[in-house]
N, C-alpha and C positions, 0 to 999 in steps of 0.2 A: 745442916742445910746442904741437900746435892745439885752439883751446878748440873749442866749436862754442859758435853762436850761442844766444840767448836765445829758446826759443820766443813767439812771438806770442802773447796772453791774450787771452779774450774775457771780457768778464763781460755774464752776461744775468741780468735776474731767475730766482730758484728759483721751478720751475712743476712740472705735474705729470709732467714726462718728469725732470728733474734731482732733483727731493727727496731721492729714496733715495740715489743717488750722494753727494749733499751729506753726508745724515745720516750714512752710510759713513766718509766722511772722519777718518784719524786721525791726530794729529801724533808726532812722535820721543816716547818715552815721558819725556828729558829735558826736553820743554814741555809738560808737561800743564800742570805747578802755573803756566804763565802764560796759557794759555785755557782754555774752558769747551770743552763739547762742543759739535760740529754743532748736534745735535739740542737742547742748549741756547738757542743763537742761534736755529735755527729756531722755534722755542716762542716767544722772547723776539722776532721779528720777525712772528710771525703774531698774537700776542697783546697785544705790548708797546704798538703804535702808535705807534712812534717809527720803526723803524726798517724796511729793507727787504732781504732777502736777494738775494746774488749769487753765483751759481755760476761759477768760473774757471774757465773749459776753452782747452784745446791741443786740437786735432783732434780735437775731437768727448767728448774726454775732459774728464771732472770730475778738475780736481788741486787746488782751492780753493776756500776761502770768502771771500767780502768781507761785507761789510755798511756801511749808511751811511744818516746822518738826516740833521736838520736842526736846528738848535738853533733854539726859539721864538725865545732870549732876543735873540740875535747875527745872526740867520739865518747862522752859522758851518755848513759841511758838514761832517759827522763822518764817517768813517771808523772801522770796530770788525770784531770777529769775526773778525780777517785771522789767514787759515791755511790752508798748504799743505798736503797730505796728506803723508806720512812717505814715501811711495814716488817723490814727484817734486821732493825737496827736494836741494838743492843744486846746481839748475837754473838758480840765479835767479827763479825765479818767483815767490818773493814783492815782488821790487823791482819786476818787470814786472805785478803786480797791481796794486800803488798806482801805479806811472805808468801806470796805464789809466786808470783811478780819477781821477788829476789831468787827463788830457788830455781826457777825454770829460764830465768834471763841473764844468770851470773855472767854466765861462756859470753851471752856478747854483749855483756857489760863490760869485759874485759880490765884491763888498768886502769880505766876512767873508772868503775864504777856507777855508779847510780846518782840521781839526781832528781829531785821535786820543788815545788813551790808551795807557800799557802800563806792566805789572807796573815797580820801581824796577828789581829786578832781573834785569829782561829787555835785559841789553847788547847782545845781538845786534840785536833789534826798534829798541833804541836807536840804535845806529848806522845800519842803516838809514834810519831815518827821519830824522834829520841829514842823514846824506848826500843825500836828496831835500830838504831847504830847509824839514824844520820844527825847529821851536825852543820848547823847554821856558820855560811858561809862569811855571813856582812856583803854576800851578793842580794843585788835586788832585779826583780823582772817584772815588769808591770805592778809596781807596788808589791809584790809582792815578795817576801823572805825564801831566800833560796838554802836549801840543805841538801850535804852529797854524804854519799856511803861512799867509804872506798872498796876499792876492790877488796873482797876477803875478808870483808869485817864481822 
């Protein structure tokens, strides 16, 4: 059996050609109850002041969201709002979102490293994000289980 490869990801900021695509975005009706909507994060990125939205596209297409701050406290990089659309799952492209994510934001991740959140029980997100080199804290944010990458891992 041949898999095919992992498409390539881009993430740029959401601007005014990507929003709507963004907002569009829906996940498997089984993840709702672990994120919020697009248009949630988009609100919460145009308003919040924390953080900043990111459109994931394969060839020109929107298949994802990212988002991603900076914590005052640690200057730790967060990572949040990560979500594939329901039509291009199972692609991988959520693991090749966050290893964009790490490759492209090391430098100002700096000694904090990286940092996310996700529902207890979201196994899937979970192992994912294990398997890329983060590690639950015993921090909690909004119920939710905090995991960091250190710098360089």
């Amino acid at each position: 059996m041949t898999t095919s490869p992992t498409p390539s990801v881009r993430l740029s900021p959401v601007d005014a050609t990507t929003w709507r695509a963004v907002a569009a975005l829906a996940v498997a009706p089984d993840q709702e109850r672990f994120v919020a909507t697009p248009l949630h994060y988009l609100a919460l990125c145009a308003y919040g002041g924390v953080w900043t939205a990111y459109a994931a596209t394969v060839d020109d297409d929107v298949v994802g969201l990212l988002m991603r701050g900076v914590d005052d406290e640690d200057g730790s990089l967060w990572l949040g709002g990560i979500l594939v659309d329901a039509a291009h799952q199972g692609r991988g492209l959520g693991r090749a979102m966050v290893v964009t994510a790490l490759e492209t934001w090391t430098d100002e991740a700096g000694a904090a490293g990286f940092a996310l959140s996700y529902e207890p029980a979201n196994t899937r997100a979970a192992a994912l994000y294990r398997s890329l080199g983060f590690v639950e804290t015993g921090e909690v944010d909004d119920d939710e289980v905090v995991a960091r990458r250190p710098a360089g891992a």
